[in-house]
C-alpha positions in Angstrom: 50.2 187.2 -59.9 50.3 188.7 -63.1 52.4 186.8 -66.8 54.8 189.4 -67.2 58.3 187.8 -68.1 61.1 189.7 -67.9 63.4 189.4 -71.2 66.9 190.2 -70.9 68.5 192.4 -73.5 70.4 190.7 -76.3 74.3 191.2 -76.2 76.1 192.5 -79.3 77.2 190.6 -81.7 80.8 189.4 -82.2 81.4 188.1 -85.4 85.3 187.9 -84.5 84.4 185.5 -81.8 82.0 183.4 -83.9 84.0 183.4 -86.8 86.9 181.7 -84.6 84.2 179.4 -83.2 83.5 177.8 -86.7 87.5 177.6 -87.7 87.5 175.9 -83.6 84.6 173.1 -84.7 86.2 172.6 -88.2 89.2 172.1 -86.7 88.7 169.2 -84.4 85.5 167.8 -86.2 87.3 165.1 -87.4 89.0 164.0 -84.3 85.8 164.0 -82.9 84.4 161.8 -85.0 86.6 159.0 -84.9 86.8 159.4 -81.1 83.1 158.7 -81.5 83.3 155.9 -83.8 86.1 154.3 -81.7 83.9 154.4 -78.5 80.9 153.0 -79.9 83.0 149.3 -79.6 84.2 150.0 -76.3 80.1 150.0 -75.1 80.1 146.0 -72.5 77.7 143.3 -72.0 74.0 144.9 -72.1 74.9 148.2 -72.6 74.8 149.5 -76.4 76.2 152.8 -78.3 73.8 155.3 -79.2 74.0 158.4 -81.3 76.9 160.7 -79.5 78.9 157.7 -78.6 76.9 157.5 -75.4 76.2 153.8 -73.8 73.2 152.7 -72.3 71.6 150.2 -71.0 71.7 148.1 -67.9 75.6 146.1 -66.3 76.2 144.6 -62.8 78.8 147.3 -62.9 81.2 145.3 -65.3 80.7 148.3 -67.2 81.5 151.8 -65.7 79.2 154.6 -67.2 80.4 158.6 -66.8 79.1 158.8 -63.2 80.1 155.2 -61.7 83.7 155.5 -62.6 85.5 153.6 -60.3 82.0 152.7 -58.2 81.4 150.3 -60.4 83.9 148.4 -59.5 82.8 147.9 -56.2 79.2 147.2 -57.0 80.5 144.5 -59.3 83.3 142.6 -57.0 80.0 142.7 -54.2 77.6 141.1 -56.7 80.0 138.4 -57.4 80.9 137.9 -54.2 77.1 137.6 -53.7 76.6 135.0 -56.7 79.9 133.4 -55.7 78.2 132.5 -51.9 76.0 130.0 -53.7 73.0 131.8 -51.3 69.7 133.0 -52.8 70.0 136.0 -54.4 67.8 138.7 -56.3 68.7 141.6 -57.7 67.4 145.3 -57.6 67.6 147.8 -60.8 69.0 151.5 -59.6 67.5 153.4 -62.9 69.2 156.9 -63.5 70.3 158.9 -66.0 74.4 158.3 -65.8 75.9 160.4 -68.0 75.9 163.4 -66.0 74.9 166.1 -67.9 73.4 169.7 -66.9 69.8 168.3 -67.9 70.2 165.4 -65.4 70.6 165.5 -61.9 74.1 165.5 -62.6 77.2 163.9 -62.5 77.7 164.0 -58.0 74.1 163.8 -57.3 73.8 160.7 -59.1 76.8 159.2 -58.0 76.0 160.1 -54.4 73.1 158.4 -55.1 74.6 155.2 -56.1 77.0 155.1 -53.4 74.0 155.0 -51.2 72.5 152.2 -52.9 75.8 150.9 -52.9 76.5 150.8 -48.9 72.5 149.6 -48.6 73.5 146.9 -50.5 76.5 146.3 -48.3 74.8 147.0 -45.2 72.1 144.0 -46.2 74.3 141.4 -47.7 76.5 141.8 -44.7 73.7 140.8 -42.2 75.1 136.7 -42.0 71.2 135.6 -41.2 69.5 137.7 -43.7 68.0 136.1 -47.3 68.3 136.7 -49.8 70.9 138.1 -50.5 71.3 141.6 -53.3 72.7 142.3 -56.6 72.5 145.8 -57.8 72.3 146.5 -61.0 73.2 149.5 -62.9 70.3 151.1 -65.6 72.0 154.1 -67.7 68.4 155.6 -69.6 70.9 158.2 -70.9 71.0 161.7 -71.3 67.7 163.0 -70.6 66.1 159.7 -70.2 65.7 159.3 -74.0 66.3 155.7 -74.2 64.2 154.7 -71.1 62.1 153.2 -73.5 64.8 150.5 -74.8 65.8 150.1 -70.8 62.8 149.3 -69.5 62.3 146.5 -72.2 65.5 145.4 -71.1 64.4 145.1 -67.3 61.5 143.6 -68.5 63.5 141.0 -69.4 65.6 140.4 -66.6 62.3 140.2 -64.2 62.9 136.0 -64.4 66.1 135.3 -65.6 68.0 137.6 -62.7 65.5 137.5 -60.1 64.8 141.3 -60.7 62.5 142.0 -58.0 62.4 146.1 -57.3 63.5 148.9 -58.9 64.1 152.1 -57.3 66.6 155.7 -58.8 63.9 157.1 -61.2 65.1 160.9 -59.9 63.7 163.1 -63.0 60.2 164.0 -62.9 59.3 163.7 -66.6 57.0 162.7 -69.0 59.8 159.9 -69.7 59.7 159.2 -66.2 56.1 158.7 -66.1 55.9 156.7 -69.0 58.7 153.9 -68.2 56.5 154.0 -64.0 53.5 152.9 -66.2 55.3 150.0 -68.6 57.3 148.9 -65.3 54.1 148.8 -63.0 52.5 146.8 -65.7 55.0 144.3 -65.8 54.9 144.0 -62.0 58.2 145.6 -60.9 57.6 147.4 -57.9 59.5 151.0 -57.7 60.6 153.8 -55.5 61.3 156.7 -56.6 64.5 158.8 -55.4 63.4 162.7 -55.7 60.8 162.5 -57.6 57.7 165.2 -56.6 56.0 166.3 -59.4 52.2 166.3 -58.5 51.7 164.4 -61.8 53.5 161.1 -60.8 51.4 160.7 -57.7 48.8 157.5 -57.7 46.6 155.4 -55.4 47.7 152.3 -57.5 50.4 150.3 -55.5 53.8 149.9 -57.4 55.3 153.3 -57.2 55.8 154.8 -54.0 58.5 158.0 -53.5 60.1 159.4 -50.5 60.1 163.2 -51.6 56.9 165.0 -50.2 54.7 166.1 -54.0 54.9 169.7 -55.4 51.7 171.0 -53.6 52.8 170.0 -50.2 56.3 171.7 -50.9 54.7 175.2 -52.0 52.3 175.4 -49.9 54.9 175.1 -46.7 57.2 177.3 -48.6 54.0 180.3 -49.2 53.3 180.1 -45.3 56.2 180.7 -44.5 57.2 183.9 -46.6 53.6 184.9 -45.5 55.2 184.8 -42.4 58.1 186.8 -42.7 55.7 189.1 -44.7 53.9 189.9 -41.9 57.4 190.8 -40.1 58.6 192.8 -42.5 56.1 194.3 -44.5 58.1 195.6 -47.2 59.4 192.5 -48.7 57.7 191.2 -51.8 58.1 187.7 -53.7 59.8 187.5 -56.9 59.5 184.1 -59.0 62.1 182.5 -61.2 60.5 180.3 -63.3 62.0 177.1 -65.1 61.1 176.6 -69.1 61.8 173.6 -69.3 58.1 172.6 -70.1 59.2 168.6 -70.4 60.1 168.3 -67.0 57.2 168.1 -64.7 58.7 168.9 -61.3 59.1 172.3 -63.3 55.8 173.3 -64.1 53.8 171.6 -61.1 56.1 173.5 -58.7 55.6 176.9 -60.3 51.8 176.0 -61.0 50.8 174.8 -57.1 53.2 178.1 -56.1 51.2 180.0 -57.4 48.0 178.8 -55.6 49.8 178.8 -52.7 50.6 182.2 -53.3 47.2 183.5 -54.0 45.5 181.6 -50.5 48.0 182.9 -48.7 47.5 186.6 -49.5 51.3 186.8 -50.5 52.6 190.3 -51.8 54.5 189.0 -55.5 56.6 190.9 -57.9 54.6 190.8 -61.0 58.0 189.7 -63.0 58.6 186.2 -63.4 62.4 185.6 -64.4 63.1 182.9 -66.6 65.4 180.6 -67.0 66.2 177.1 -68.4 67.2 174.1 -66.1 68.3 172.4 -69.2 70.6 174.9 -70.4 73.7 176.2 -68.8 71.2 179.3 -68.3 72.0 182.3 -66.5 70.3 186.2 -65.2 71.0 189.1 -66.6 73.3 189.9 -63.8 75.5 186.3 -65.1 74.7 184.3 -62.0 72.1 181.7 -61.6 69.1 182.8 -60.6 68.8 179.3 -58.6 70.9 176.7 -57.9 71.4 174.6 -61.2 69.7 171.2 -61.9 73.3 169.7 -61.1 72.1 170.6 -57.1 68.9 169.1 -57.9 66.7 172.0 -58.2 64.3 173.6 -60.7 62.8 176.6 -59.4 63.1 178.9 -57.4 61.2 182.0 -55.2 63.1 184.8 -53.3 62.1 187.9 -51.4 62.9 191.6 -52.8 63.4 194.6 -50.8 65.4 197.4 -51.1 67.6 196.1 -47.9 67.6 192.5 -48.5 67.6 189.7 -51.6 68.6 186.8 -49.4 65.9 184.3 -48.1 63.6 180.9 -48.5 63.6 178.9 -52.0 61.9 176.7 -53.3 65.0 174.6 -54.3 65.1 170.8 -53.3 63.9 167.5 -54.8 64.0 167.1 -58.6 
């Protein structure tokens, strides 16, 4: 499979349209900036303001961050009513990006997410006989995961003082991802990981485990079977939409053991590779994505082409 990209045409330029844009920005710059200013003060008890006015950190849900709205609220009344019990208690870190941008897993996967941690927690505390007992706590590493760093140190810190025993969320596979496994497997926190399955985070050390199946186990199911309809309908070919995002893992690992798969399986493949951006509200020439967006959890994707049909298998899951 050949490294020709298509490029899509630039549009015309319309300097109406961007001249309007600039008088837009002037105009509400200022409000924007005090509405930033404003919010910095409004961040709670372990979460801090960063640059955007965005608040991070880690909250028993006394805080509600973009994508636990209303959740929160929940998580927090059941972790007092778990403290208030006077029973043994230790607490488990959910670790996420929260602020539900395009780059993340976005705003409903996440909160999905945390409603399942949520009812876990629930389902557990409610057991009469069962010890001890679980807090959740809420880790916000912000957008794109850029203050995982600060987070971490954070957890680090709770490891004695709140009984932090496990953490689990960690759904981007990134370089940012990676790092804060290795600083919170050093420091003895055992993880799971929610979506993660970028061949790079796998590891025979114990600490980390994940519940997604890796990149190479995911393509190579996905190239048998297109060599299988292949084989049925001999005029279909493969056509590849490739992510360039190059800092997320899951990205390049998927389109890397694809490609593999791809060659052992014999598969016919259109020697275009479309690309797009996962990180960017991106979109094909046509003006519909060419794969679902990162806010459905995917990154990639492969479909066949024929002159009868476009429709067909994707490589379009865990993140």
């Amino acid at each position: 499979m050949s490294e020709r990209v298509f490029v899509p045409p630039r549009p015309p330029r319309r300097w109406g349209l961007r001249a309007a844009g600039v008088l837009l920005v002037l105009a509400v710059a200022v409000p924007v900036t005090v509405w930033s200013v404003e919010r910095a003060g409004q961040c709670g008890e372990g979460v801090r303001a960063v640059a955007g006015g965005e608040c991070v950190g880690v909250t028993d849900g006394a805080f509600a961050f973009e994508t636990t709205k209303g959740l929160n609220r929940k998580i927090h009344a059941e972790n007092r009513r778990v403290v208030q019990s006077g029973e043994p208690s230790v607490a488990v870190a959910y670790v996420e990006a929260m602020s539900g941008g395009s780059a993340d897993r976005g705003a409903e996967t996440t909160r999905q997410a945390l409603t399942g941690a949520y009812l876990a927690q629930r389902a557990l505390n409610d057991e009469g006989e069962t010890l001890p007992k679980v807090r959740l706590l809420l880790a916000n590493t912000g957008s794109g995961d850029r203050h995982w760093e600060s987070v971490v140190d954070q957890l680090q810190s709770l490891k004695e003082r709140e009984r932090l025993v496990a953490v689990a969320g960690l759904g981007q596979s990134n370089d940012r991802t990676k790092a804060a496994v290795r600083r919170l497997r050093k420091a003895g926190l055992p993880m799971v990981g929610a979506t993660v399955a970028a061949d790079g985070l796998s590891s025979s050390r114990a600490g980390f485990y994940r519940v997604s199946f890796p990149n190479s186990d995911q393509a190579a199911a996905a190239a048998r079977h297109i060599g299988e309809e292949q084989k049925k309908h001999p005029g279909r070919r493969v056509q590849v939409v490739r992510d360039g995002n190059e800092e997320d893992a899951y990205n390049t690992s998927l389109y890397t053991d694809f490609r593999s798969a791809a060659r052992r399986e014999g598969l016919k493949v259109d020697d275009q590779v479309v690309p797009y951006r996962s990180d960017e509200d991106a979109v094909s020439p046509s003006g519909n994505a060419p794969c679902p967006s990162r806010r459905t959890g995917s990154a990639t994707g492969v479909r066949p082409v024929s002159s009868s049909s476009r429709a067909g298998a994707g490589i379009c899951g865990a993140s």
